[in-house]
C-alpha positions in Angstrom: 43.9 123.4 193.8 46.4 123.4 190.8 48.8 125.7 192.7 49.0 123.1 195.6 49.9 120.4 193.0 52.1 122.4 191.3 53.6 123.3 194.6 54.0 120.0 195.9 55.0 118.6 192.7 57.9 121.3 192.5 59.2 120.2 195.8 58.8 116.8 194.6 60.7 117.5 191.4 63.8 118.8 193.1 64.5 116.1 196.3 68.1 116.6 195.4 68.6 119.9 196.5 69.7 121.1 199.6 70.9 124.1 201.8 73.1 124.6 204.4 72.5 126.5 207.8 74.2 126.0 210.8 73.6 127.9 214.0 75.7 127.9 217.1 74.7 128.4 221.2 77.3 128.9 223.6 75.1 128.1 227.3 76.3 129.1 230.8 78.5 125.9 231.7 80.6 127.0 228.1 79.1 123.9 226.3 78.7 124.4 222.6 75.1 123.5 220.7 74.8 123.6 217.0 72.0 123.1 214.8 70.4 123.7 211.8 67.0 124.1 213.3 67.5 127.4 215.6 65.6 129.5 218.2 66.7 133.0 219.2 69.5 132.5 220.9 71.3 131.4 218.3 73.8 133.0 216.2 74.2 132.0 211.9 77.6 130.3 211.9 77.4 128.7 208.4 75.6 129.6 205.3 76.6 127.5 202.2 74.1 127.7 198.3 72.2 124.9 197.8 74.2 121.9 197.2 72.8 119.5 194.5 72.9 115.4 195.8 73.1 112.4 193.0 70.4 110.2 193.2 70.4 106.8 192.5 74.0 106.2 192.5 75.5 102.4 192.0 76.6 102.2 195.8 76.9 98.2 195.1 80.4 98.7 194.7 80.7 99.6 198.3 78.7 97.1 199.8 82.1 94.1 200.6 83.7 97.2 202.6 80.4 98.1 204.5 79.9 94.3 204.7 83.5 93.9 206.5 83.3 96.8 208.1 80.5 96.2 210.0 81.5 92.7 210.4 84.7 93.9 212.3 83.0 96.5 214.4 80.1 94.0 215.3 77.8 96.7 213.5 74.5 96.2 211.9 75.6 96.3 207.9 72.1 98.2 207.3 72.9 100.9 209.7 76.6 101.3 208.2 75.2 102.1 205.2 72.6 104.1 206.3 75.3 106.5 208.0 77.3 106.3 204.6 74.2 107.9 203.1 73.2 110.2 205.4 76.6 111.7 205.9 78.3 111.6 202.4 75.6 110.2 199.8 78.5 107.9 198.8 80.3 110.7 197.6 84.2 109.7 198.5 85.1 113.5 198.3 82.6 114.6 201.1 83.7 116.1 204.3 81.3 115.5 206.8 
């Protein structure tokens, strides 16, 4: 019982780390599938370390350009940001 909880509480510990597997598919109609979630016919394309993500970041600074952004796309402002997040973490370096 204390492993589980020491388990859990390790992956809990560490949310900010993260690593990076993609896998590629070429079908018969030549149409290209990548994932990160593969089956066997698959092939490793990309293999990066773990990458460590801030938390908690001040992303209020952003929030006029999401606001006008969205605003000028007729986009939902909650699901700019959400993209922001998912893609970069508010990281302006990023390459997603």
């Amino acid at each position: 019982m204390i492993l589980i909880f020491g388990i859990l509480g390790l992956g809990l510990g560490f949310p900010s780390l993260s690593s990076t597997e993609i896998y590629k598919y070429v079908d018969e109609n030549g149409v290209i599938h990548l994932t990160n979630v593969p089956d066997k016919r698959y092939n490793l394309v990309l293999k990066e370390g773990w990458v460590r993500f801030r938390l908690g970041a001040n992303v209020d600074p952003y929030d006029p350009m999401i606001r006008k952004t969205s605003e000028r796309y007729g986009v939902d402002y909650a699901l700019v940001k959400a993209v922001i997040k998912a893609e970069s973490n508010f990281d302006p370096l990023a390459v997603s």
